[in-house]
C-alpha positions as CSV (number, residue, x, y, z in Angstrom):
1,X,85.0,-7.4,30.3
2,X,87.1,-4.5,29.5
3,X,86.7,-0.9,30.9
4,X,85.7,1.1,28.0
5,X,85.5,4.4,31.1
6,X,87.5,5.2,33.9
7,X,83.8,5.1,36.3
8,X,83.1,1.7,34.2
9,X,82.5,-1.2,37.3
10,X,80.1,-3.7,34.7
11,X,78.4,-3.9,31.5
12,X,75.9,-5.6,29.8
13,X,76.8,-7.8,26.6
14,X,74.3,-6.7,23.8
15,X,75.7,-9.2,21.0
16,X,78.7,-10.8,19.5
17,X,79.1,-9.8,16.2
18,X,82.0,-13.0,15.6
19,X,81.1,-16.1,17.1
20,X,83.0,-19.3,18.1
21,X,85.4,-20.9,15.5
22,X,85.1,-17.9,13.5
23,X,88.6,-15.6,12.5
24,X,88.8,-12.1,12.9
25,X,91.1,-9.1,11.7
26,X,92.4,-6.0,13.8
27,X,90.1,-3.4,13.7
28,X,87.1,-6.3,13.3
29,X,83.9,-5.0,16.0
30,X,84.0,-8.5,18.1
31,X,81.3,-7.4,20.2
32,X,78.7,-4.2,21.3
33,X,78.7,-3.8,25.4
34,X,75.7,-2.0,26.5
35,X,76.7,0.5,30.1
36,X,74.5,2.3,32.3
37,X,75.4,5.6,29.6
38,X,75.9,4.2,26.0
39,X,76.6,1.4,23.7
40,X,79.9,1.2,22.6
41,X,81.6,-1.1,20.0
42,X,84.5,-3.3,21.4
43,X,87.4,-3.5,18.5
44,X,89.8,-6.3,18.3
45,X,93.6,-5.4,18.3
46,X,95.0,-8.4,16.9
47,X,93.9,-10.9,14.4
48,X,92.8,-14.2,15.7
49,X,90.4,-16.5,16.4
50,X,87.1,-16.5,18.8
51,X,87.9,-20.1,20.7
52,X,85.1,-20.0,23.1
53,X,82.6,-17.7,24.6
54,X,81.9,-17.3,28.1
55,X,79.0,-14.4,28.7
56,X,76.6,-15.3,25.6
57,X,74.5,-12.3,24.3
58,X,71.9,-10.6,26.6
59,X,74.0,-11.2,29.5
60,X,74.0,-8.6,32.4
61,X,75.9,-6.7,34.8
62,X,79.3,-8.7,33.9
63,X,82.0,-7.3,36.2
64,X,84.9,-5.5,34.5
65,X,88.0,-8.1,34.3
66,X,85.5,-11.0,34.1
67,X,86.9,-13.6,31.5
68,X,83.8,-13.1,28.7
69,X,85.5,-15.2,25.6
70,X,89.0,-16.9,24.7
71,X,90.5,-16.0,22.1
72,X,93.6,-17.4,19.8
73,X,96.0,-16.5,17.2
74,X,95.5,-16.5,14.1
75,X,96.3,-20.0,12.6
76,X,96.2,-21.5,15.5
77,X,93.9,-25.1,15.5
78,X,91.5,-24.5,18.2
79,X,90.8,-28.2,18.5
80,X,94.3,-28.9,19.9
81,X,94.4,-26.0,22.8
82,X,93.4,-26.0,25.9
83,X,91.5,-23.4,27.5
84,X,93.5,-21.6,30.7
85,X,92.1,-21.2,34.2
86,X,90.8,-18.1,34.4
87,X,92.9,-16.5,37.3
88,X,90.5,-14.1,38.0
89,X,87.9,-16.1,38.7
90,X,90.3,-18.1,41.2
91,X,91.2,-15.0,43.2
92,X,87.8,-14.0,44.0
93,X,86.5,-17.2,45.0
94,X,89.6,-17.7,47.4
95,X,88.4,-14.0,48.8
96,X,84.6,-14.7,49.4
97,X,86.0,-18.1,50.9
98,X,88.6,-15.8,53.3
99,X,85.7,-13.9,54.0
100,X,83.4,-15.9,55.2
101,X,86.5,-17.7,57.3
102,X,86.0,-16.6,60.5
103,X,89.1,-13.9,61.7
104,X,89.7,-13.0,58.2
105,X,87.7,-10.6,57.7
106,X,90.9,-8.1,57.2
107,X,91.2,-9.5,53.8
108,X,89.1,-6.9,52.6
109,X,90.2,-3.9,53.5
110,X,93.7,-5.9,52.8
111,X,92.6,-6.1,49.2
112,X,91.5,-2.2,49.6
113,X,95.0,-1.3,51.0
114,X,96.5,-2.9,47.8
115,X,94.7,-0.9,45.1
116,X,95.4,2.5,46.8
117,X,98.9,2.0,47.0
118,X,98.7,0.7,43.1
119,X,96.9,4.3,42.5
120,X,99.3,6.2,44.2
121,X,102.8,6.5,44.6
122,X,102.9,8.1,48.3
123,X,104.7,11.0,46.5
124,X,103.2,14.5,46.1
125,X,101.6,14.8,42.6
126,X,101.0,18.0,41.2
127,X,96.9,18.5,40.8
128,X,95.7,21.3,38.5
129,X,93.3,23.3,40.0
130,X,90.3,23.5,40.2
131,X,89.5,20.0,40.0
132,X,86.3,19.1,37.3
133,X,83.2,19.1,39.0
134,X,82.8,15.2,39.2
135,X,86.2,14.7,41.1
136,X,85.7,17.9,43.4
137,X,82.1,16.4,44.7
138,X,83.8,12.7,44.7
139,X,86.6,14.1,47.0
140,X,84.2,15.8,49.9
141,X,81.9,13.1,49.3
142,X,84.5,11.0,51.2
143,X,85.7,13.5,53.0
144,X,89.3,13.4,51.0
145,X,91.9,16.4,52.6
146,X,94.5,18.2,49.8
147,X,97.1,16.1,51.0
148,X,94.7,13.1,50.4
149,X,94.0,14.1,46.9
150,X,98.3,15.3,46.3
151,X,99.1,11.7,46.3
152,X,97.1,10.7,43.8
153,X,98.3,9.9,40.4
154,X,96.6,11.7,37.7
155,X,95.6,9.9,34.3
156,X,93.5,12.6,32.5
157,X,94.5,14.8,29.9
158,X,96.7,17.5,30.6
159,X,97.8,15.6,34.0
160,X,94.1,15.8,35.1
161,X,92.6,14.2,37.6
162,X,89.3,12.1,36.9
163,X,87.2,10.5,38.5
164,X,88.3,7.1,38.3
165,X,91.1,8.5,39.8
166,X,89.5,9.0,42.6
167,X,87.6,5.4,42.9
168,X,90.8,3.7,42.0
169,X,92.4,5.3,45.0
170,X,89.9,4.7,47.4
171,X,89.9,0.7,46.1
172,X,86.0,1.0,44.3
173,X,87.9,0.1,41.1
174,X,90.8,-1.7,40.1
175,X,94.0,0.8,39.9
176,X,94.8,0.1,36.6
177,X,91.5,0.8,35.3
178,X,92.0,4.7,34.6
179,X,95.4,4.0,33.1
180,X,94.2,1.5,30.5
181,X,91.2,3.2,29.7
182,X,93.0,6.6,29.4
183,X,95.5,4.7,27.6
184,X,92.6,3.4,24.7
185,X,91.0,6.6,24.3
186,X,94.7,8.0,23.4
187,X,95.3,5.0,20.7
188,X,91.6,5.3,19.5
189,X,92.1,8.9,19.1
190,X,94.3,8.8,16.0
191,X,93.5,7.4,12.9
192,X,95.2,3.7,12.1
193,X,96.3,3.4,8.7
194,X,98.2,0.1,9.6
195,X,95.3,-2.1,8.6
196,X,94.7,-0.4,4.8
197,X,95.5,-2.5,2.2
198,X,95.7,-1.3,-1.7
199,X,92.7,-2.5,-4.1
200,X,93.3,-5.6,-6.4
201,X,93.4,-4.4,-10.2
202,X,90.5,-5.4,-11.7
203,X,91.7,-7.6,-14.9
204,X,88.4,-7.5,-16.6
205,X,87.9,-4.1,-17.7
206,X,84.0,-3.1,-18.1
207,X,82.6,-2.8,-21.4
208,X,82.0,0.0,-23.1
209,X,78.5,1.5,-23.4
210,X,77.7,2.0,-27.1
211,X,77.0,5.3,-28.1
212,X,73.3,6.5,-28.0
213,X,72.1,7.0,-31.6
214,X,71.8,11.3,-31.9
215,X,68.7,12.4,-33.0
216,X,67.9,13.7,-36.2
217,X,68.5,17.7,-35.5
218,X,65.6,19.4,-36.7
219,X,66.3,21.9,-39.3
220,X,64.0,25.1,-39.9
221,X,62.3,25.0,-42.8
222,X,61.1,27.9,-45.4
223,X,57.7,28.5,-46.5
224,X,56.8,30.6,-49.4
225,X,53.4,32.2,-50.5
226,X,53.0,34.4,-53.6
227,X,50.9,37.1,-52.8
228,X,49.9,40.3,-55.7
229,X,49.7,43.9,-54.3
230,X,48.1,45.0,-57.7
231,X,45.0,45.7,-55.5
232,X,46.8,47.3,-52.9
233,X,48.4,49.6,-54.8
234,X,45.0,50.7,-56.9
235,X,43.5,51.3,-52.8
236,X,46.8,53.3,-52.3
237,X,46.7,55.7,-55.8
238,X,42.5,56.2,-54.6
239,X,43.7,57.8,-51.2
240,X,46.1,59.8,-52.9
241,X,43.4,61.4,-55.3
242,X,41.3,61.4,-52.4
243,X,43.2,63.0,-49.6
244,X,46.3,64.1,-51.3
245,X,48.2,61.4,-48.9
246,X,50.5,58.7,-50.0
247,X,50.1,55.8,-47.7
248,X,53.5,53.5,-48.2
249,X,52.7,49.6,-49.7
250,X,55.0,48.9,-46.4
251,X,52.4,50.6,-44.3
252,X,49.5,48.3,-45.9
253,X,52.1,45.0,-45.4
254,X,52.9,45.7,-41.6
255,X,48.7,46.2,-40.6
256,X,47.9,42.9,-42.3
257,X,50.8,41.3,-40.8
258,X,49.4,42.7,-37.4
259,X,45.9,41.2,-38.0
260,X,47.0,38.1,-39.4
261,X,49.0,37.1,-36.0
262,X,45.6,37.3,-34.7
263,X,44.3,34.0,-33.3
264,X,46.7,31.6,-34.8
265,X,46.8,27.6,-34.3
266,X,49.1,26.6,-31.7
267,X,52.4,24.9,-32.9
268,X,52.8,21.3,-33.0
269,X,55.3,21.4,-30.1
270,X,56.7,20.3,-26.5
271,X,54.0,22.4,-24.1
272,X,56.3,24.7,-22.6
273,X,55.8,25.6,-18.6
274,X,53.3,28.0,-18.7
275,X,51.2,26.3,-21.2
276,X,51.6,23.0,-18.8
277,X,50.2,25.1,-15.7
278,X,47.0,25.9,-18.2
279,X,46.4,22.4,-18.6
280,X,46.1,22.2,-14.6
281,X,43.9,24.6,-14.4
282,X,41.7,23.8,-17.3
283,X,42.7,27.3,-19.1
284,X,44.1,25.3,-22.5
285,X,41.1,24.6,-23.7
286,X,40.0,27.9,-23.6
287,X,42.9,29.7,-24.6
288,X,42.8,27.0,-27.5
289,X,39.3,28.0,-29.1
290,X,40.5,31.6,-28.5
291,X,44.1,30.6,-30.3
292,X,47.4,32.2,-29.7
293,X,49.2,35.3,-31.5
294,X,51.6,35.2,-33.1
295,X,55.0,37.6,-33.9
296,X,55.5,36.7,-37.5
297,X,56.8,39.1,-40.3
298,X,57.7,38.0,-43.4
299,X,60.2,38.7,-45.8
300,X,59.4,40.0,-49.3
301,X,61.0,39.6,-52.4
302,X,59.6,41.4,-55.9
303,X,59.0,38.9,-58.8
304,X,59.8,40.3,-61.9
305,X,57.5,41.0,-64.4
306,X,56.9,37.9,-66.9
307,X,57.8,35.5,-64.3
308,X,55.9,32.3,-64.0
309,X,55.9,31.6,-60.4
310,X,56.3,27.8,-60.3
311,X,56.2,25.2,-56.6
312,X,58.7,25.8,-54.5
313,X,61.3,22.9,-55.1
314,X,63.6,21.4,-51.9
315,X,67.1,22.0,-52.1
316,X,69.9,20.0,-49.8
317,X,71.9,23.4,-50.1
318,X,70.5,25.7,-46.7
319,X,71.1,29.3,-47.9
320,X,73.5,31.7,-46.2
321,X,72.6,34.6,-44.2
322,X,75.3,36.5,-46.8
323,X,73.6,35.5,-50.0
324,X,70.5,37.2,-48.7
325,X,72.2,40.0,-47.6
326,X,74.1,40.4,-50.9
327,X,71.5,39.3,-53.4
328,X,71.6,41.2,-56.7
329,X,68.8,42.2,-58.4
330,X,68.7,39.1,-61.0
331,X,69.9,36.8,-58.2
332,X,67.6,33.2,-58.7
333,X,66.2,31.6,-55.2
334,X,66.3,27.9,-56.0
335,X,64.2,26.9,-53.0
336,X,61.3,29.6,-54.0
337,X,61.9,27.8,-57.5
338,X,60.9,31.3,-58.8
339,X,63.2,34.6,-60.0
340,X,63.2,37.3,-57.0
341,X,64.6,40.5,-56.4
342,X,64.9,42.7,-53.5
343,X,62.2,45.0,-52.5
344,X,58.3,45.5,-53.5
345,X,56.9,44.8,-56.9
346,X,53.5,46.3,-57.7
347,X,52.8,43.2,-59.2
348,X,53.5,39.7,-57.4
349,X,56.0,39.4,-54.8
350,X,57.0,36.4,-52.6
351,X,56.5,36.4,-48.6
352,X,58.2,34.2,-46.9
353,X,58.8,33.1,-43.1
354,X,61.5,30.8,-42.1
355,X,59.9,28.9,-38.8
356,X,60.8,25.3,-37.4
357,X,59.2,22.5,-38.6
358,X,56.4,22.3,-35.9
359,X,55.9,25.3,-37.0
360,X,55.2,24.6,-40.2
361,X,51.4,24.7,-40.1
362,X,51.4,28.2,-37.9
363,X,53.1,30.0,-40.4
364,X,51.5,28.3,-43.7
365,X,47.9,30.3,-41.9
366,X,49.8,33.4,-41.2
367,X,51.0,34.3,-44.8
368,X,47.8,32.6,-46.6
369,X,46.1,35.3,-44.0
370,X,47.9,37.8,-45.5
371,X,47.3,37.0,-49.2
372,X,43.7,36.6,-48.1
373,X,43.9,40.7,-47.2
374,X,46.0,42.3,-49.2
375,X,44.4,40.5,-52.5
376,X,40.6,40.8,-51.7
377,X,40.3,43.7,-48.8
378,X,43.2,46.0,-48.6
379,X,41.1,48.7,-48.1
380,X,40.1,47.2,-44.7
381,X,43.8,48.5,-43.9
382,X,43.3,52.1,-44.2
383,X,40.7,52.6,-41.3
């Protein structure tokens, strides 16, 4: 049973985690020991073998130095050794037999004798004061004088005293029991690299995962409506008789835009957030017989007069940004599949809205809205 403290007299063995006949590596836990303050792992230094077990699992207060397992090196055929005498065991049954001898009962305090002078030297040793707590109240708990404590041989860190110290020199402990313990905190302090070993190379390399097909990107589409101001501009000559005011065609276009956002269809989209939280609450199916408004404006292109406007036809070709903005007057839009030109015609003009695909239907409403105005009640506008 090691010491795994300098105040450590027994333990208890929790479990083994190698049992008999089985190997081990350094650094393997061989077993957990259960004390009166923790449960600590017990580490094995060596490799080897686990030959025999003495104190099974569960057992209690095991003595430190009590022979608990045998153990071989590694290779080693356990069925051909022979397991020592344990030594220990020997001593202290030939002391409980001097013991009970009668006139031996020096032995003891023989015994006592021996483990003080293995804890001190009889030479002054420089203490540093003040002593911790635990070794002050040790020392005038058995009434221990300066000089008393001066021979003592320190083990702690820094050259300071400890406790086990102290029951090592008055023979409660073994001597060497604050030595070796000190001496396994100091190795279990730093970090062992001895027992790292570098990964095999795995030969069989993992197969590639095959690409995910992409999906097909989306691409905004343009819809087209051919609407005829002819009525809005015989509304817009009447005011102008009227009041003496010219109200602009772009003025009659922008308030029927306005209206026409009114109370759109909701796209054929993703929900977004907001929209989500509405479902929660039970506000989308309100909000939906209300509908949503929309921030549509459409682009207008004059149609020339004696132009047939024919369906618009689908070209692969997407049109630049730059054509638009340097279209000349005679310049032919293939995917209206009608002749435009820049700016109002009195006549028939295109309006057009270029929206995404779920879109599609959203926008379709919004121009036919405007047609549906600006053909049959442009004078709706003026008010």
């Amino acid at each position: 049973m090691p010491a795994l403290s300098p105040t450590m007299t027994e333990g208890n063995i929790a479990t083994w985690k190698v049992g008999e006949g089985e190997t081990f590596s350094a650094g393997d836990v061989l077993l957990e020991i259960e004390t009166d303050k923790a449960t600590m792992d017990v580490e094995a230094q060596d490799d080897g073998i686990v030959m025999k077990i003495m104190a099974q699992d569960g057992a209690k207060a095991v003595q430190v130095g009590t022979r608990i397992a045998v153990l071989a090196e590694a290779g080693d055929d356990i069925s051909m050794l022979e397991i020592p005498a344990d030594e220990q065991q020997q001593q202290q049954q030939s002391s409980n037999e001097s013991a009970a001898a009668p006139g031996r009962a020096e032995a003891v305090p023989e015994k006592q004798a021996k483990h003080t002078a293995r804890a001190s030297t009889g030479e002054s040793q420089a203490q540093k004061y003040p002593l911790m707590p635990s070794v002050e109240h040790l020392v005038k708990q058995n009434g221990l004088s300066k000089d008393d404590v001066g021979k003592i041989i320190p083990t702690g860190p820094g050259g300071r005293l400890l406790k086990g110290d102290v029951l090592a020199y008055l023979g409660s402990i073994d001597a060497d029991s604050p030595a070796a313990a000190s001496s396994r905190f100091d190795r279990l302090s730093r970090l062992d690299l001895s027992n790292i070993k570098v990964a095999e190379r795995k030969h069989a390399a993992a197969a590639p995962e095959e690409p995910k097909p992409r999906e097909p990107e989306l691409l905004p589409m343009e819809i087209n409506v051919p609407v005829s101001l002819g009525k809005v501009v015989e509304v817009q000559e009447r005011i102008r008789k009227t009041l003496g005011v010219l109200m602009p065609l772009s003025t009659f276009i922008s308030r029927a835009a306005e209206v026409a956002n009114d109370n759109l269809p909701p796209a054929n989209r993703a929900p977004t957030a907001s929209e989500l939280f509405d479902r929660v609450l039970g506000l989308d199916k309100i909000k939906a017989a209300k509908g949503t408004r929309g921030v549509y404006l459409p682009q207008i292109s004059a149609v020339p007069p004696g132009t047939r406007f024919e369906p618009p036809e689908r070209s692969a070709t997407k049109m630049d940004i730059i054509d638009e903005l340097a279209a000349e007057p005679t310049k032919v839009v293939r995917e209206r599949g009608i002749r435009t030109v820049p700016g109002f015609s009195n006549g028939l003009n295109v309006f057009s809205l270029v929206v995404p695909r779920e879109e599609e239907h959203r926008a379709h409403v919004f121009l036919e809205r405007c047609k549906a105005i600006l053909e049959k009640e442009p004078g709706r506008l003026v008010l």
